[in-house]
PyMOL Python script that loads the backbone (N, CA, C, O; Angstrom):
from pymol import cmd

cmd.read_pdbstr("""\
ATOM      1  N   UNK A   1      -9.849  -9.142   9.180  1.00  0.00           N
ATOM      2  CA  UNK A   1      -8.863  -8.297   9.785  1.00  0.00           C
ATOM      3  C   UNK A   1      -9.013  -8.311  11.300  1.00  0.00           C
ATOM      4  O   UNK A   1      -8.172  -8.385  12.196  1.00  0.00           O
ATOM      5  N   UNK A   2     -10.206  -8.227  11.310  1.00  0.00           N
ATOM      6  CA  UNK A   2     -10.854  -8.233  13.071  1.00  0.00           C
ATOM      7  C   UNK A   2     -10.066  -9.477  14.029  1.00  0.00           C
ATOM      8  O   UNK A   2      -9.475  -9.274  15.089  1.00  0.00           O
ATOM      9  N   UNK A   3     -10.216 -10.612  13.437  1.00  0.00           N
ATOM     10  CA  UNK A   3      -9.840 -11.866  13.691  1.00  0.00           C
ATOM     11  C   UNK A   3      -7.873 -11.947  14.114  1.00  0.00           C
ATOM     12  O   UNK A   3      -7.017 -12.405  14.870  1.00  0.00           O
ATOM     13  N   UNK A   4      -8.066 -11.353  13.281  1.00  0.00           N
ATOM     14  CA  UNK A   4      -5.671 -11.267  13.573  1.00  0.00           C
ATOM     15  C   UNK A   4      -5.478 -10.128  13.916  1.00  0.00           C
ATOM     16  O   UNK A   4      -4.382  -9.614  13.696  1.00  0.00           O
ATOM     17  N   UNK A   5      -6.727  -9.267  14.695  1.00  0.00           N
ATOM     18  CA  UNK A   5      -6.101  -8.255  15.153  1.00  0.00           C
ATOM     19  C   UNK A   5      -5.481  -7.245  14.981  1.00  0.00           C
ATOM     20  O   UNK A   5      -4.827  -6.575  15.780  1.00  0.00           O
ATOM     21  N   UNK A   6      -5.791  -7.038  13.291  1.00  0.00           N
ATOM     22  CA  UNK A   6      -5.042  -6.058  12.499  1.00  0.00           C
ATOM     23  C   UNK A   6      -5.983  -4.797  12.806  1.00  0.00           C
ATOM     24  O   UNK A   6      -7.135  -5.171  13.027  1.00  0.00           O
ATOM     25  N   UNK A   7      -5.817  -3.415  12.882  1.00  0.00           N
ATOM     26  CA  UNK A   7      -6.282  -2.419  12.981  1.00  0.00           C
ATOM     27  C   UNK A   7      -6.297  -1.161  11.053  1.00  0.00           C
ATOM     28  O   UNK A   7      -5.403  -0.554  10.463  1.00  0.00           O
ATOM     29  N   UNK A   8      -7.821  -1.358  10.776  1.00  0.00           N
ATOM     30  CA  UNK A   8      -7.905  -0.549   9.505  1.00  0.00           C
ATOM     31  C   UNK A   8      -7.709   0.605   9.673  1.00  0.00           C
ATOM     32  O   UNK A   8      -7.346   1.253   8.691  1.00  0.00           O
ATOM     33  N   UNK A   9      -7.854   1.206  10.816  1.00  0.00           N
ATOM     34  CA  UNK A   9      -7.817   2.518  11.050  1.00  0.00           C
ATOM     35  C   UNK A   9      -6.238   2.956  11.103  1.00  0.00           C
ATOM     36  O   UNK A   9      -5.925   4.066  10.673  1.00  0.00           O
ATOM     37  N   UNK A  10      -5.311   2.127  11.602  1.00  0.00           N
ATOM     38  CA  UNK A  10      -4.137   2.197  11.463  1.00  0.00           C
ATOM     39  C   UNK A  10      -3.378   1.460  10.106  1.00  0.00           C
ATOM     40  O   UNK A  10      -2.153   1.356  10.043  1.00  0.00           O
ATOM     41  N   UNK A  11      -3.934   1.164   9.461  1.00  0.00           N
ATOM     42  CA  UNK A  11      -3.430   0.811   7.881  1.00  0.00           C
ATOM     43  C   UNK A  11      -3.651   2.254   7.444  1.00  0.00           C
ATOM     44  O   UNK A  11      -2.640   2.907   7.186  1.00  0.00           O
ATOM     45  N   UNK A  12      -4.836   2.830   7.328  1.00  0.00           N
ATOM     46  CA  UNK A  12      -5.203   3.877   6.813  1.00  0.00           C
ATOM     47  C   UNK A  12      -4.836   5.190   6.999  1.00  0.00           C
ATOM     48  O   UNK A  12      -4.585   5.961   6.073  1.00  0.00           O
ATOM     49  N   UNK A  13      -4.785   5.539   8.473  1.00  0.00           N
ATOM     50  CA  UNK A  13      -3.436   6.666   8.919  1.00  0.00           C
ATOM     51  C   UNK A  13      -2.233   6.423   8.317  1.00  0.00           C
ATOM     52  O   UNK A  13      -2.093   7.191   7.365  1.00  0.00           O
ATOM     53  N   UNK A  14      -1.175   5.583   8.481  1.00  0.00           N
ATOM     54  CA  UNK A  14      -0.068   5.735   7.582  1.00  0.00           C
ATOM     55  C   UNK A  14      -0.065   5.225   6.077  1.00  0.00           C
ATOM     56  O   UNK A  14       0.955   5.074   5.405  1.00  0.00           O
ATOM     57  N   UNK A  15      -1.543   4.951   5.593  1.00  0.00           N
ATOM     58  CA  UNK A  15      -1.267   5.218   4.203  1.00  0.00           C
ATOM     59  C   UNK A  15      -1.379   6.042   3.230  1.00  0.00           C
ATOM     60  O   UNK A  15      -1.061   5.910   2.048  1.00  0.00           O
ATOM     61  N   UNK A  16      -2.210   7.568   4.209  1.00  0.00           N
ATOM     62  CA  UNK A  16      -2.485   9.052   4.121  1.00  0.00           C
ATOM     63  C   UNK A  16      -1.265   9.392   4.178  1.00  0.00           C
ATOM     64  O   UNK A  16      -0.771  10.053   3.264  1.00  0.00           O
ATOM     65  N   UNK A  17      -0.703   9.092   5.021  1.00  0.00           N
ATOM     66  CA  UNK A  17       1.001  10.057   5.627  1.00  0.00           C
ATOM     67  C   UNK A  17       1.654   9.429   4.568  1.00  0.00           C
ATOM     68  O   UNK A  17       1.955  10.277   3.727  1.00  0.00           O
ATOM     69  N   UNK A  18       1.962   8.437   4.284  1.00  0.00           N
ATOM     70  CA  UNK A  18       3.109   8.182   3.053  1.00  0.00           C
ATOM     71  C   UNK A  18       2.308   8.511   1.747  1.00  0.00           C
ATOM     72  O   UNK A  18       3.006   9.080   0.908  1.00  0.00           O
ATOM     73  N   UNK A  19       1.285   8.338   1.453  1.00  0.00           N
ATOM     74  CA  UNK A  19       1.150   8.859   0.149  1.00  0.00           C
ATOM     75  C   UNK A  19       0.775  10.085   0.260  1.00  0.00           C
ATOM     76  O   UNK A  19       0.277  10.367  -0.830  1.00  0.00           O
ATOM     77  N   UNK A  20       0.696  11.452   1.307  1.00  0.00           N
ATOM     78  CA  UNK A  20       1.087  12.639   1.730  1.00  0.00           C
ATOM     79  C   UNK A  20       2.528  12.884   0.834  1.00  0.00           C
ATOM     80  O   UNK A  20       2.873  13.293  -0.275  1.00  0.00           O
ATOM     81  N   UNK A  21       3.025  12.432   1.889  1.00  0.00           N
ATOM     82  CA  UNK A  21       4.544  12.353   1.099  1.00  0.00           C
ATOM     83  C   UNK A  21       5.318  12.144   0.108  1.00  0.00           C
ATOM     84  O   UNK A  21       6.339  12.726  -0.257  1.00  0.00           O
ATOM     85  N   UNK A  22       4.605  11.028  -0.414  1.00  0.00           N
ATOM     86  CA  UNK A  22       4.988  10.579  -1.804  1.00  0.00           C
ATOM     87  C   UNK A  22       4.399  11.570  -2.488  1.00  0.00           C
ATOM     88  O   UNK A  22       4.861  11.381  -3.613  1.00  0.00           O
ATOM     89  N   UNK A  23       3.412  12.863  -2.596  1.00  0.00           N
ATOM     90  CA  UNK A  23       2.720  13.862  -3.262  1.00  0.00           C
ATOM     91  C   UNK A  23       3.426  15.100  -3.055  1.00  0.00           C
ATOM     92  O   UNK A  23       3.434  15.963  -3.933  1.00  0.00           O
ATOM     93  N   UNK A  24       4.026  15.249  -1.943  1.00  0.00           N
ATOM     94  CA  UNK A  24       4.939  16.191  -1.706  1.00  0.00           C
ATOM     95  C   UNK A  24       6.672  16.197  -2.005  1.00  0.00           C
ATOM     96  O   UNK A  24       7.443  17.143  -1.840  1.00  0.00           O
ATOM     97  N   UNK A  25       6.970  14.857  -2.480  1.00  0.00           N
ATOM     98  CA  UNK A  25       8.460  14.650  -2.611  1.00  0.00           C
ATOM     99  C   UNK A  25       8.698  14.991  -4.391  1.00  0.00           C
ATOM    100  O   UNK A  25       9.768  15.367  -4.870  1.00  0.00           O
ATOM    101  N   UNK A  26       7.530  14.769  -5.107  1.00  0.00           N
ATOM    102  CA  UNK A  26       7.316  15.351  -6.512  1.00  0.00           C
ATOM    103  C   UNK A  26       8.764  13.957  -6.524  1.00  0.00           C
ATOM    104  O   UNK A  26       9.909  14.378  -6.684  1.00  0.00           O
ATOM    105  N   UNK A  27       8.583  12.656  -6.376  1.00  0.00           N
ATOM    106  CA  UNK A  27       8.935  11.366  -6.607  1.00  0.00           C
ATOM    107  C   UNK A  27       7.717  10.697  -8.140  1.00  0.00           C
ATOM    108  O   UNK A  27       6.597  11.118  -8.429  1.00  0.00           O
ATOM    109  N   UNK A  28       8.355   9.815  -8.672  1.00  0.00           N
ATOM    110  CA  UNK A  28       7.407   9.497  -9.383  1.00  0.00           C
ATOM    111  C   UNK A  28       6.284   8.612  -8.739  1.00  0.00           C
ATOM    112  O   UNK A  28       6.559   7.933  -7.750  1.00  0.00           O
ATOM    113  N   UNK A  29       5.012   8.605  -9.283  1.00  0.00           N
ATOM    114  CA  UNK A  29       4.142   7.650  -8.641  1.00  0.00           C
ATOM    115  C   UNK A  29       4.285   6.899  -9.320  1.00  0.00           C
ATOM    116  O   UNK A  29       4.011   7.197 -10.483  1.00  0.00           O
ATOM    117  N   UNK A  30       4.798   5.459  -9.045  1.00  0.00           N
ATOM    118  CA  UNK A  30       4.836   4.124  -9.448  1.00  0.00           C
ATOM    119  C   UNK A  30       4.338   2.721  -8.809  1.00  0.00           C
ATOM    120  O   UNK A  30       4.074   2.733  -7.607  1.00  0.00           O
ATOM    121  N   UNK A  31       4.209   1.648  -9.452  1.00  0.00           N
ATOM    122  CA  UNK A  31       3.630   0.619  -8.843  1.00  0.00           C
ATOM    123  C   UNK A  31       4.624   0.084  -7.373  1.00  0.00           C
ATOM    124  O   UNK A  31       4.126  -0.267  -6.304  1.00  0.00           O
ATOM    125  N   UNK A  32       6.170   0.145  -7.697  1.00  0.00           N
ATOM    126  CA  UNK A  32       6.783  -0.091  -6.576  1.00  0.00           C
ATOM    127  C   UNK A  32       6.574   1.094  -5.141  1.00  0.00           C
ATOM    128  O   UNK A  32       6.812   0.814  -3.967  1.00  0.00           O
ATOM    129  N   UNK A  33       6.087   2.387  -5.651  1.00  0.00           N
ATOM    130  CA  UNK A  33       6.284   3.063  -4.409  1.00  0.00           C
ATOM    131  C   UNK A  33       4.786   2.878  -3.691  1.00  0.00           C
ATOM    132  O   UNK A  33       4.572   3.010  -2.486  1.00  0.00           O
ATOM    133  N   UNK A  34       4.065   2.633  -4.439  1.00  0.00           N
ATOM    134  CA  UNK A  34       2.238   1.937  -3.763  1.00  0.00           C
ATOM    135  C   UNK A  34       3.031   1.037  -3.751  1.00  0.00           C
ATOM    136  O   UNK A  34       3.738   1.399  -4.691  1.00  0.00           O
ATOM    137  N   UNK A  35       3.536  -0.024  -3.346  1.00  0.00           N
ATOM    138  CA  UNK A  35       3.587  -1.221  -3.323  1.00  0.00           C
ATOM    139  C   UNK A  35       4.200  -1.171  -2.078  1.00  0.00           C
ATOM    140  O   UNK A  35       3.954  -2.117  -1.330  1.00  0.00           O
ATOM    141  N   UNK A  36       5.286   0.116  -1.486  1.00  0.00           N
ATOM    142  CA  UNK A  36       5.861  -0.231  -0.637  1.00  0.00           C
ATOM    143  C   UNK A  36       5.169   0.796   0.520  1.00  0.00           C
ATOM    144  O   UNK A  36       5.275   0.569   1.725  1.00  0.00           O
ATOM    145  N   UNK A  37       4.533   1.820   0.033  1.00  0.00           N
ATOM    146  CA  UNK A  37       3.440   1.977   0.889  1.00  0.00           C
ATOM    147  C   UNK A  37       2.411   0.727   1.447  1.00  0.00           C
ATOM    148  O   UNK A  37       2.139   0.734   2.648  1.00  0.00           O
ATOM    149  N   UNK A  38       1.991  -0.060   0.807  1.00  0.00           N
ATOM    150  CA  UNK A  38       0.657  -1.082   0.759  1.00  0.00           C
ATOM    151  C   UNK A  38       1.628  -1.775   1.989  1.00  0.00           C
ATOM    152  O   UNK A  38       0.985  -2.394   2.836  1.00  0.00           O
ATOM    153  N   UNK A  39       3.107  -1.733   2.167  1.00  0.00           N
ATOM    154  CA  UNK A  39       3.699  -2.711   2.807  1.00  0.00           C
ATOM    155  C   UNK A  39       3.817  -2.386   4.124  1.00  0.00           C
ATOM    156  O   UNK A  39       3.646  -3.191   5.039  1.00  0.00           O
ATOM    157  N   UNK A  40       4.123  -1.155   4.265  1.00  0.00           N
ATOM    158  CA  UNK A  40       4.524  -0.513   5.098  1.00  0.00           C
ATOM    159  C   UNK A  40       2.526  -0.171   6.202  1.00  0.00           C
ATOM    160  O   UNK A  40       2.256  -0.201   7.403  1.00  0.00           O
ATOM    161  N   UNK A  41       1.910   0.024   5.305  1.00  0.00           N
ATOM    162  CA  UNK A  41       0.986   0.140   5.883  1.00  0.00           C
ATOM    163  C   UNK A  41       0.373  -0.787   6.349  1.00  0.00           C
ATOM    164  O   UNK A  41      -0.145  -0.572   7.445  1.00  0.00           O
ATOM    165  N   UNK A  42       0.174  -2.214   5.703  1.00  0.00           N
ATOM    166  CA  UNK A  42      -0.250  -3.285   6.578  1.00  0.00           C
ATOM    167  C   UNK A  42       0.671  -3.850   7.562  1.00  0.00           C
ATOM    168  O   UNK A  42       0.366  -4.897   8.134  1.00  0.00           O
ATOM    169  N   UNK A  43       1.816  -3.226   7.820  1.00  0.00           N
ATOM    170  CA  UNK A  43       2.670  -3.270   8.802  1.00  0.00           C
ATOM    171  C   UNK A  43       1.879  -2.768   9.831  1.00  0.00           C
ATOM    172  O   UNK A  43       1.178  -3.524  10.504  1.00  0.00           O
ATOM    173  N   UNK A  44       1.925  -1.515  10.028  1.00  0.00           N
ATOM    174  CA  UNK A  44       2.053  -0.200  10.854  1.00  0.00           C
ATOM    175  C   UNK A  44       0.293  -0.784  11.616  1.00  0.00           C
ATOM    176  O   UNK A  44      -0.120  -0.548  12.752  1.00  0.00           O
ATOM    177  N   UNK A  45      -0.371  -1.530  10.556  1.00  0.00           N
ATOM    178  CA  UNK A  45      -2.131  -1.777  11.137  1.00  0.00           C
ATOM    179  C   UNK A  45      -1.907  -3.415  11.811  1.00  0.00           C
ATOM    180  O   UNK A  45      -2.920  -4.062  12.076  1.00  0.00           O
ATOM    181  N   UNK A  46      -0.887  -3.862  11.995  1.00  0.00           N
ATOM    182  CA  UNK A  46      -0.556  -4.953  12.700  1.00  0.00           C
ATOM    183  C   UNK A  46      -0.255  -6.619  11.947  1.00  0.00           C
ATOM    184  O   UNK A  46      -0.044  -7.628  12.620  1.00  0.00           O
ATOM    185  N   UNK A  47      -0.295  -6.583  10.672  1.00  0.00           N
ATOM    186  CA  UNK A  47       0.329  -6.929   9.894  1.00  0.00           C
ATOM    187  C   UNK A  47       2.116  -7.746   9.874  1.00  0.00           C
ATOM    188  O   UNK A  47       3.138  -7.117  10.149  1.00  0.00           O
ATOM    189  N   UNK A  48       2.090  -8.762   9.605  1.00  0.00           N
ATOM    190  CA  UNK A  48       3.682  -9.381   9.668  1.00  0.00           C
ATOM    191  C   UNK A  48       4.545  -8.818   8.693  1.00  0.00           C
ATOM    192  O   UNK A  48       4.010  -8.493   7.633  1.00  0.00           O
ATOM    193  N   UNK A  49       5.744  -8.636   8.817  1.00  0.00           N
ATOM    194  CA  UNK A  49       6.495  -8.191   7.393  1.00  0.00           C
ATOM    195  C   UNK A  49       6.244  -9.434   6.228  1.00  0.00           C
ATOM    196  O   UNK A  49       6.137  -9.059   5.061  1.00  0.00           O
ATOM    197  N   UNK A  50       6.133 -11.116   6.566  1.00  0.00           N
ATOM    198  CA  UNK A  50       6.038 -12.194   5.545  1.00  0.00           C
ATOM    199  C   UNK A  50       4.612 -11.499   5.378  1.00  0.00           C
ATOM    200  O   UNK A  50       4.589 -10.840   4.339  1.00  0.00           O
ATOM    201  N   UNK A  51       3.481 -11.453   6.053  1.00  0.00           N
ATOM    202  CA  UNK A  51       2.314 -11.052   5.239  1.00  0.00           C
ATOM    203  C   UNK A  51       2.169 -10.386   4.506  1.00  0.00           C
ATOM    204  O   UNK A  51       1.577 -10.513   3.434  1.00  0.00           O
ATOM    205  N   UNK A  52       2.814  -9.326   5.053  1.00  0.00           N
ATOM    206  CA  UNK A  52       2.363  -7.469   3.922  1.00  0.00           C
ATOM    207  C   UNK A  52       2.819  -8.126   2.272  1.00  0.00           C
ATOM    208  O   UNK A  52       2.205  -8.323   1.223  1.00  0.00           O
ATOM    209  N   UNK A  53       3.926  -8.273   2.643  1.00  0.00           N
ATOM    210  CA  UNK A  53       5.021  -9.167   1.460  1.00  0.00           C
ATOM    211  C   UNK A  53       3.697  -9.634   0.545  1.00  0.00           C
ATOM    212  O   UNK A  53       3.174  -9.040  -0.397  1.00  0.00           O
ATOM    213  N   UNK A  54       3.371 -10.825   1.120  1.00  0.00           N
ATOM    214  CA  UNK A  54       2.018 -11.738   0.336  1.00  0.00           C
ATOM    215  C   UNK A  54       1.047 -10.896  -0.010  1.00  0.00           C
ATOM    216  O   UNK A  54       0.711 -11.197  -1.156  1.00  0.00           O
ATOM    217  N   UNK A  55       0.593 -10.242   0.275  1.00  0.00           N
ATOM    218  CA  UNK A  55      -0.776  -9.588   0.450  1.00  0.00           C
ATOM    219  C   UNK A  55       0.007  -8.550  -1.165  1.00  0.00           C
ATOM    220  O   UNK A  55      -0.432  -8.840  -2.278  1.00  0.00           O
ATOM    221  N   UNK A  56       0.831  -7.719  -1.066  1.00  0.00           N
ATOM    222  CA  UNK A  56       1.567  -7.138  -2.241  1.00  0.00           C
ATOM    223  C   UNK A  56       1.667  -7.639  -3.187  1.00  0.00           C
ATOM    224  O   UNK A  56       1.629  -7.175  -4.327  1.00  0.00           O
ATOM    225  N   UNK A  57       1.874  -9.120  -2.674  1.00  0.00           N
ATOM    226  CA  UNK A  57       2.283 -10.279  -4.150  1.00  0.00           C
ATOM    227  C   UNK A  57       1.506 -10.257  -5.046  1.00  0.00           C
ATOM    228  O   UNK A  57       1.642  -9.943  -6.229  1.00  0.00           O
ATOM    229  N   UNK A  58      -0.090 -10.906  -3.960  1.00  0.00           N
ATOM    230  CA  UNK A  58      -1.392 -11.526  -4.612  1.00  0.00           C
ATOM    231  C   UNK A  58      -2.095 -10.206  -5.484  1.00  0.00           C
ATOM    232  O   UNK A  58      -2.847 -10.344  -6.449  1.00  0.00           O
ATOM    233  N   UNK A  59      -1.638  -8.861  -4.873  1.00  0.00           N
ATOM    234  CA  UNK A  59      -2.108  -7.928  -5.350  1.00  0.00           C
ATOM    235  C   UNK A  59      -1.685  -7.196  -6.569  1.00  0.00           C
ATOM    236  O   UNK A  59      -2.388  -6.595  -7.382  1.00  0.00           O
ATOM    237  N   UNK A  60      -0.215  -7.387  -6.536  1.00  0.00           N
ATOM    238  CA  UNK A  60       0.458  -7.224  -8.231  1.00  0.00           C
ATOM    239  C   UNK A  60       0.006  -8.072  -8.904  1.00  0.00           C
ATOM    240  O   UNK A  60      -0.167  -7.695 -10.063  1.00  0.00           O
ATOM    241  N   UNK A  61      -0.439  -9.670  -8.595  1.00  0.00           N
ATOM    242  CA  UNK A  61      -0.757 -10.805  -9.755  1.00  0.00           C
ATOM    243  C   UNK A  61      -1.848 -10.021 -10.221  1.00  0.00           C
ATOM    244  O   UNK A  61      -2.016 -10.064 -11.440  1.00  0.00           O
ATOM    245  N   UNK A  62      -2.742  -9.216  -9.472  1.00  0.00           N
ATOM    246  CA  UNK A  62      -4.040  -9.116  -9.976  1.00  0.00           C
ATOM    247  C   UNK A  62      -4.384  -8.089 -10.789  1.00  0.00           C
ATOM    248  O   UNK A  62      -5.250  -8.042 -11.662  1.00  0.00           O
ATOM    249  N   UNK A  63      -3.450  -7.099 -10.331  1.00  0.00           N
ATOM    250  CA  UNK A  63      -3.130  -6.167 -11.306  1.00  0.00           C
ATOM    251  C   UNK A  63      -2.418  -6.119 -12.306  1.00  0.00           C
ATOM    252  O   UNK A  63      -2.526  -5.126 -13.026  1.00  0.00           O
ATOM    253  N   UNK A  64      -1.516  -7.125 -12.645  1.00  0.00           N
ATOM    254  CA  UNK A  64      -1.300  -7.828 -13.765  1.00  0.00           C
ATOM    255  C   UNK A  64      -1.822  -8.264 -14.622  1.00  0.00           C
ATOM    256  O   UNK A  64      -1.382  -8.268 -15.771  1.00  0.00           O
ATOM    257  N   UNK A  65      -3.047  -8.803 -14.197  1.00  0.00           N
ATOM    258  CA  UNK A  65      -3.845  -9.763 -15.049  1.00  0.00           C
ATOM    259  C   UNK A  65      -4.889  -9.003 -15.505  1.00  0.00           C
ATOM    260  O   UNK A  65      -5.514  -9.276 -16.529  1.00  0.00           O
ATOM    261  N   UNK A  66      -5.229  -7.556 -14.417  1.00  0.00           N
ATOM    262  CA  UNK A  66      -6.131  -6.317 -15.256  1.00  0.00           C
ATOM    263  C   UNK A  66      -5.554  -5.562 -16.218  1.00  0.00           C
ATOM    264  O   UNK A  66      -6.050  -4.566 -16.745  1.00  0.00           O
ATOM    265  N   UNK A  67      -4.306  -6.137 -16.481  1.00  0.00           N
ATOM    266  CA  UNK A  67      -3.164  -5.236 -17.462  1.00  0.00           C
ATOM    267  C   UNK A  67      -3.437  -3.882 -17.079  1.00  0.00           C
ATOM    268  O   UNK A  67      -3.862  -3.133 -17.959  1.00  0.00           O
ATOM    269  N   UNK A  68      -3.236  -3.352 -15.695  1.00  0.00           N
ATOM    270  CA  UNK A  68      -2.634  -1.880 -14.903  1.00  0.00           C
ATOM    271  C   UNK A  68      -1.196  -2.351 -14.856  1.00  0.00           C
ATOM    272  O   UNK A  68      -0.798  -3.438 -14.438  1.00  0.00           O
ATOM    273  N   UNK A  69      -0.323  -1.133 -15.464  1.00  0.00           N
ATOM    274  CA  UNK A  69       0.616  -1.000 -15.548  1.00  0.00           C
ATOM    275  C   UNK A  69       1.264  -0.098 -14.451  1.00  0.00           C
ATOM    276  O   UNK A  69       2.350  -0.089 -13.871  1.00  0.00           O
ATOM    277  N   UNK A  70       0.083   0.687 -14.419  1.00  0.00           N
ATOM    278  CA  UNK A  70       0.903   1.997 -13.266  1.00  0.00           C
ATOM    279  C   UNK A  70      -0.543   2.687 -12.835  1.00  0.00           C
ATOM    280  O   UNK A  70      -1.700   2.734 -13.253  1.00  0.00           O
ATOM    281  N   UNK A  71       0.388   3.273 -11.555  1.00  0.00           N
ATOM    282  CA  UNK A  71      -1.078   4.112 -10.872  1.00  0.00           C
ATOM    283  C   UNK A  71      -1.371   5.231 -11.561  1.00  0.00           C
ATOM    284  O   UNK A  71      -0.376   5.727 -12.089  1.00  0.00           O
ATOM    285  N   UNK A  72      -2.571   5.913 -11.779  1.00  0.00           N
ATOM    286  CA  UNK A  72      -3.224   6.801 -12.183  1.00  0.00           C
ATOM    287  C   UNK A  72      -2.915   8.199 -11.560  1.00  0.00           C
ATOM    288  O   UNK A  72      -2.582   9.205 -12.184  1.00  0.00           O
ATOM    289  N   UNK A  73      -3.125   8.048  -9.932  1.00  0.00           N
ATOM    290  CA  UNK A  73      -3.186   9.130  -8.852  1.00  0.00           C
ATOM    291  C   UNK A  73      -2.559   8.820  -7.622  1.00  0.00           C
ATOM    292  O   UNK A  73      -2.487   7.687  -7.146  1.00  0.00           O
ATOM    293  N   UNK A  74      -2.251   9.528  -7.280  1.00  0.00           N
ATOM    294  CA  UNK A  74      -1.593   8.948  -5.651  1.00  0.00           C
ATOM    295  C   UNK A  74      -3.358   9.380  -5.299  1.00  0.00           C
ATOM    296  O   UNK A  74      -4.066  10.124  -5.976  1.00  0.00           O
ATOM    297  N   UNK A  75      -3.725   8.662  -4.067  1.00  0.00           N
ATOM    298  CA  UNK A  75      -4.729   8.604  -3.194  1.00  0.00           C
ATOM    299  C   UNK A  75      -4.999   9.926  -2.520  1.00  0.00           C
ATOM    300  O   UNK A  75      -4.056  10.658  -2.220  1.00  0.00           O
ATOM    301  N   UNK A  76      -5.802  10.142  -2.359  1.00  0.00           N
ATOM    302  CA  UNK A  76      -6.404  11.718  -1.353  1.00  0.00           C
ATOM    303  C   UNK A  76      -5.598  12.683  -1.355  1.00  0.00           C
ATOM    304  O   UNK A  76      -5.170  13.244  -0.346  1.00  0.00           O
ATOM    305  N   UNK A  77      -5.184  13.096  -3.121  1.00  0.00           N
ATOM    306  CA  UNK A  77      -4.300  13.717  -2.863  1.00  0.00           C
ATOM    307  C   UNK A  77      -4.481  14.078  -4.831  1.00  0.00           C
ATOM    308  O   UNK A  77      -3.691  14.835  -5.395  1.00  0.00           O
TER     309      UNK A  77
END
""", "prot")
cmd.dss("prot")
cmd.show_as("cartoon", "prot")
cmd.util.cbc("prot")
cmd.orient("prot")
């Protein structure tokens, strides 16, 4: 991350604030709305929109293949 200049500390601030939100909108928690958090947040930490994209991809394959269907909990929350 260090290397491309991406900032964790800023992935991690707006992935508190949207899944804040997503806990407060009483929305369902689903794999697409982590998914578009996960997107939005490796945005916001310096991240390309084609990357976040990939990085989401490789990360549904994998959770696919752990047969997770859906999230458990929204995060810190």
């Amino acid at each position: 991350m260090k290397k491309r200049g991406w900032s964790h500390k800023a992935m991690t601030a707006k992935q508190r604030e949207l899944f804040d939100k997503l806990a407060q909108s009483g929305k369902p928690n689903t794999l697409v709305a982590h998914s578009r958090i996960a997107r939005e947040s490796l945005v916001a930490g310096g991240a390309t929109p084609a990357e976040a994209r990939q990085l989401v991809r490789e990360s549904l394959k994998d959770l696919k293949l752990q047969k997770v269907t859906s999230p458990v909990r929204i995060p810190w929350n």
